[in-house]
Each structure stands twice: as structure tokens, then as C-alpha cells.
N, C-alpha and C positions, 0 to 999 in steps of 0.2 A: 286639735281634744286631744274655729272652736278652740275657743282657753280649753287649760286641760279639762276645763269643764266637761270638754267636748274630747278629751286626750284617749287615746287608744285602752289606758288602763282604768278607766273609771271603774267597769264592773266590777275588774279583781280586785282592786283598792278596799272597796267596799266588802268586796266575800270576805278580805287578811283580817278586817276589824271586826264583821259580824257574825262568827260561826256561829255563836249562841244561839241565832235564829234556827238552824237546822232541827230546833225539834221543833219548832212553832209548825202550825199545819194552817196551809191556806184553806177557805171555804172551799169544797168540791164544785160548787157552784160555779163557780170562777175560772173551773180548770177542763179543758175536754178531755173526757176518759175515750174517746175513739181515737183508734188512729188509724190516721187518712192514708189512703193508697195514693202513693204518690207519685207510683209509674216512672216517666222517666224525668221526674223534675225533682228539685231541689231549694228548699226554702232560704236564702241567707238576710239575714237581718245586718244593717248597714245604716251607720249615721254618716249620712254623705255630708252633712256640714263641720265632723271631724275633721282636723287636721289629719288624719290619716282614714281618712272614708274612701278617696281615690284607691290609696295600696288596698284597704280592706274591699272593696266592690271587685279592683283587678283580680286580686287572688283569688275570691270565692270563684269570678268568671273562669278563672282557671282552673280550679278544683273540678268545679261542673266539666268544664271541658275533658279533664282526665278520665271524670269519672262515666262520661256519653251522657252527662247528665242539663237538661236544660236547667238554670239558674233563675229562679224567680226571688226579685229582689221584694223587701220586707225593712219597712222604715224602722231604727234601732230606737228602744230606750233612746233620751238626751238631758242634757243636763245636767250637772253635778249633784250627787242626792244631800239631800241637809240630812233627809232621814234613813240613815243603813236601813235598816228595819224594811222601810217603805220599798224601799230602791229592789230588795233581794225580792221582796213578794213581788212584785211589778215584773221585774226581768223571771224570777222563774213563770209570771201567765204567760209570759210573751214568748220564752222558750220552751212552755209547754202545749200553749195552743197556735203559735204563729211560725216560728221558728224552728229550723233545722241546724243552722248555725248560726251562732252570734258571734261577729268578726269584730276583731279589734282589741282581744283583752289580754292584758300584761299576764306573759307567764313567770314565772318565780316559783323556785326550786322551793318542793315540801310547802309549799302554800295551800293551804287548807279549803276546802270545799265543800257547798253543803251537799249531800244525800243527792241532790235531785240533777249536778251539773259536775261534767266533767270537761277538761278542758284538752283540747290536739297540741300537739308538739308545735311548738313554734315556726312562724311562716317565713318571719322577719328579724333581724334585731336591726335595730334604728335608734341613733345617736343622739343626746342633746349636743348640741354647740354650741360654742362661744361667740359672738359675733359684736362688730365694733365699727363705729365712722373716724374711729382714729388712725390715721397715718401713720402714726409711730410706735401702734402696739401691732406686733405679729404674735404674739401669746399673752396669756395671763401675767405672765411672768416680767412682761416687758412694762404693765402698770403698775404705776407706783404704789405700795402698801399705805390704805389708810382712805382710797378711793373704791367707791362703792359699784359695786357690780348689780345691774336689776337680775333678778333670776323669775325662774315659771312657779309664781305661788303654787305649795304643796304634790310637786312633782320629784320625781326619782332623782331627775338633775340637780334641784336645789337642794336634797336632802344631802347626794354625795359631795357636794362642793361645800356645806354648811360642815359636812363632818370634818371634812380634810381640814379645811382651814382651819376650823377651831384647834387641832394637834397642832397647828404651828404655833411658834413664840409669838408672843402676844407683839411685839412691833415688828411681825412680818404678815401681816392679818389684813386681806379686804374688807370690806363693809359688806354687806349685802340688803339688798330691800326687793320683797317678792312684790311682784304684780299679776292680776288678775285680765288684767286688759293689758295684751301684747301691744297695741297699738300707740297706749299713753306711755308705757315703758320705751318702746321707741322714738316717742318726743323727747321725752325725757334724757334720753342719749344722747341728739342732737341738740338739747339745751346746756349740755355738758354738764349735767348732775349727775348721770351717769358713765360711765369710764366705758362698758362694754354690758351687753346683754346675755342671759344662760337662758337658751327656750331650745324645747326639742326639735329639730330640723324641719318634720312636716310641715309645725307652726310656722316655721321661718316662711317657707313656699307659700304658704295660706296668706300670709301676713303682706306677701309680693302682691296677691290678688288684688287687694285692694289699696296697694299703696306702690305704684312702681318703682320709687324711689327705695324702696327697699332694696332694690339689684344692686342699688350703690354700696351696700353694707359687704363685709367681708367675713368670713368665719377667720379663724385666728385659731391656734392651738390653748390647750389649754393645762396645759403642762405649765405648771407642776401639780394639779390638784387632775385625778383620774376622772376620765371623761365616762360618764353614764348610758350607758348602751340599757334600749328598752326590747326584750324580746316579744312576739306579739303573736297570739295565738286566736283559735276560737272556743267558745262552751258548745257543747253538744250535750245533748239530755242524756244520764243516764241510762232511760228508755231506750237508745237507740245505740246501746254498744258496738253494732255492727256498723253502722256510719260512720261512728267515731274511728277504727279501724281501718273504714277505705279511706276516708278520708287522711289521714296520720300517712298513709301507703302513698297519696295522693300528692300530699306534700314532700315526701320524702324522693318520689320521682322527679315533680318538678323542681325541687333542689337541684338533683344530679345533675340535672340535663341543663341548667341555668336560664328557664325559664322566668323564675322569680328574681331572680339577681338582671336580669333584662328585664322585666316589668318595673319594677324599683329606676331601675337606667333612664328610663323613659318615661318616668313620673319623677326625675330629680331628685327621687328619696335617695338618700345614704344609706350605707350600711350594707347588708348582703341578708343573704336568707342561713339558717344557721346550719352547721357539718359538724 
């Protein structure tokens, strides 16, 4: 997320396109007006079959830890939504009656949010890569123009490799074709209709799970086209501005102290937590 169906940034993707909804009002019926004493626990909402459900569980478990706080986990929203609309009311119930935090979602500078969700400072930022069963490519740069690259249908990675390339001269241009199923995108490589794959790292590890032959695959540079870093944060209700607070305080220590950058270590993820 899990295709990026399942990819860290569904939530936010959907907030960037639907602010409109922020004056819509959900049924009160629908919403708890209590709010629960929660003592010394802590709600995180968590799609474990995300490609990055492992970092989002480790981290929240960390938070809680920071904060002496127990972690009671909270199965996330899934799926990619067809309908903004739907997706926004659905995650504010679940943030407003299940949830204390919703882990996993793409943060992006000046990205717009409705009334009812705020989102913490970034936990992680984590890399697409390039990855290839060719022997004789060590970058992008090393296949031939004119050979197609699979990419992660409708992700941050495809979008920056679609922009780059299009600025180059039209006979120095790959191909590219999105796929939804990492899996078949990977056939497809080893039937050599593809040159090399763009999926974000997580998916890569996910993609190990059930295919060990993926170990054989090799990440590659991806120079000359700039490699797409996803920062990765969570929504906290604006009801609870004082959460969002320790929490933000919370991550900011285990930054320092490289807690998160050894959790990442130890879950294979790339990348670092951000400074």
C-alpha cells in the first residue's frame, strides 16, 4: 500500500483531491459525541496488509512506548477508494469513533485538510526504487531508450519518473506501463517485456513474502531521472490537539535518539526518519 491500493499514502491522496467535502457533514448518528477516557492507552489504526503496515504498527508501538502509553491496535480503512467522497466520511467515522491515530499517510508540504483531521510531522521518508533481473543494467541509465519500464500504477514514483522523462528529447525517452498487480509486473520482467520495475521499497519486501525469488532482483540507481522519496506521517483528530503535540514530541525524540532509523534497519525498509 498491498498495491498502493494498500500504499502508505491512500488517505492523503484522497484528502489532495477532495477538500470540497469539508463542508459536507456526516449524520451525528454515525459519529460518538463521548470521549472515552482512555487512561493509559492509546488507539492506532493500522493496515497490517499495507506494504508498510509493519513500519506503521513498529512506530505507533514506539510512540506508545515514548509516551508510557499502552498501544491498542485498530484494523485501518483498506482498499483504494473509487469514491473520495465515500473514503473521507468512512476514515473521519473511524478517526472519530475508533482511532487515535491513523498510521501510514503521505505527508506533503501545504497539503490541504479537511476541519476534522490533522496530520504529525513525519515518522519516515521511504524510497521508490528501481529494480531489475538484468545483469547488465546498474541504473536507469544503463537501458537502452525506447525499452519500457513497469512502474506502481498512480503513485508518487510513477508520477516523478513520467514527469522527468517526458523533459527529455523525445529519442532519449523510456516507455513506461503502470501495473496494479506487482506480481504480474514481475512476470512480466522476467519475460523480458520489461527492462526493470519502479515500486516503492516496502512493496518490494512484501512482494519477497510471497515470491522468494524476488531476493534475486537487484535495486539499480536510478539516475538520471530523481528518485521519489515518500514522507509518512499519521492523522490525529483535531479534537485531540494535545495528542497530536506529544505525539509530534514523540517522534521527534525517537528521531534523535535513532530509534526509528533502527526499526526501519530491522524491517529492511529504506530510507531514514526525517531531521
Amino acid at each position: 500500500m498491498s498495491l498502493f491500493s494498500k500504499f502508505a499514502g491512500i488517505a492523503a491522496a484522497v484528502l489532495v483531491t477532495t477538500t470540497a467535502v469539508q463542508a459536507q457533514l456526516l449524520p451525528q448518528q454515525l459519529q460518538t459525541q463521548e470521549r472515552e477516557v482512555q487512561g493509559n492507552k492509546i488507539r492506532a489504526c493500522v493496515d497490517d496488509y499495507s506494504a508498510g503496515g509493519k513500519l506503521d504498527r513498529a512506530i505507533a508501538q514506539a510512540i506508545g512506548d515514548a509516551l508510557f502509553l499502552e498501544v491498542e491496535y485498530k484494523e485501518a480503512l483498506r482498499g483504494f477508494p473509487l469514491d473520495g467522497d465515500g473514503y473521507l466520511a468512512e476514515l473521519q467515522i473511524q478517526l472519530n469513533n475508533d482511532c487515535d491515530l491513523f498510521m501510514g499517510v503521505v505527508v506533503q508540504p501545504n497539503m490541504p485538510f479537511p476541519d476534522w483531521a490533522s496530520i504529525t510531522r513525519p515518522y519516515a521518508e521511504v524510497p521508490f526504487v528501481l529494480v531489475t533481473d538484468k545483469p547488465d543494467y546498474n541504473s536507469l541509465a544503463d537501458i537502452p531508450y525506447g525499452l519500457t519500464i513497469g512502474t506502481s500504477l498512480a503513485s508518487l514514483g510513477e508520477r516523478v519518473f513520467a514527469t522527468s522523462v517526458a523533459q527529455r528529447p523525445q529519442d532519449q525517452r523510456w516507455k513506461r506501463l503502470p501495473y496494479a498487480d506487482f506480481e504480474l509486473m514481475t512476470l512480466r520482467m522476467r519475460e523480458d517485456k520489461l527492462a526493470a520495475m519502479l515500486l516503492w521499497q516496502p512493496s518490494l519486501l512484501q512482494l519477497a513474502e510471497t515470491d522468494p525469488s524476488v531476493a534475486d532482483l537487484r535495486i539499480i540507481s536510478l539516475d538520471p531521472v530523481p528518485q521519489a522519496v515518500v514522507p509518512v506521517g499519521a492523522l490525529v483528530s483535531t479534537r485531540n490537539t494535545f495528542l497530536r503535540t506529544q505525539v509530534d514530541n514523540a517522534i521527534a525524540e525517537l528521531t534523535a535518539d535513532g530509534t526509528i532509523d533502527q526499526i526501519m534497519a530491522d524491517l529492511g525498509v529504506m530510507g531514514s526518519a526525517p531531521r
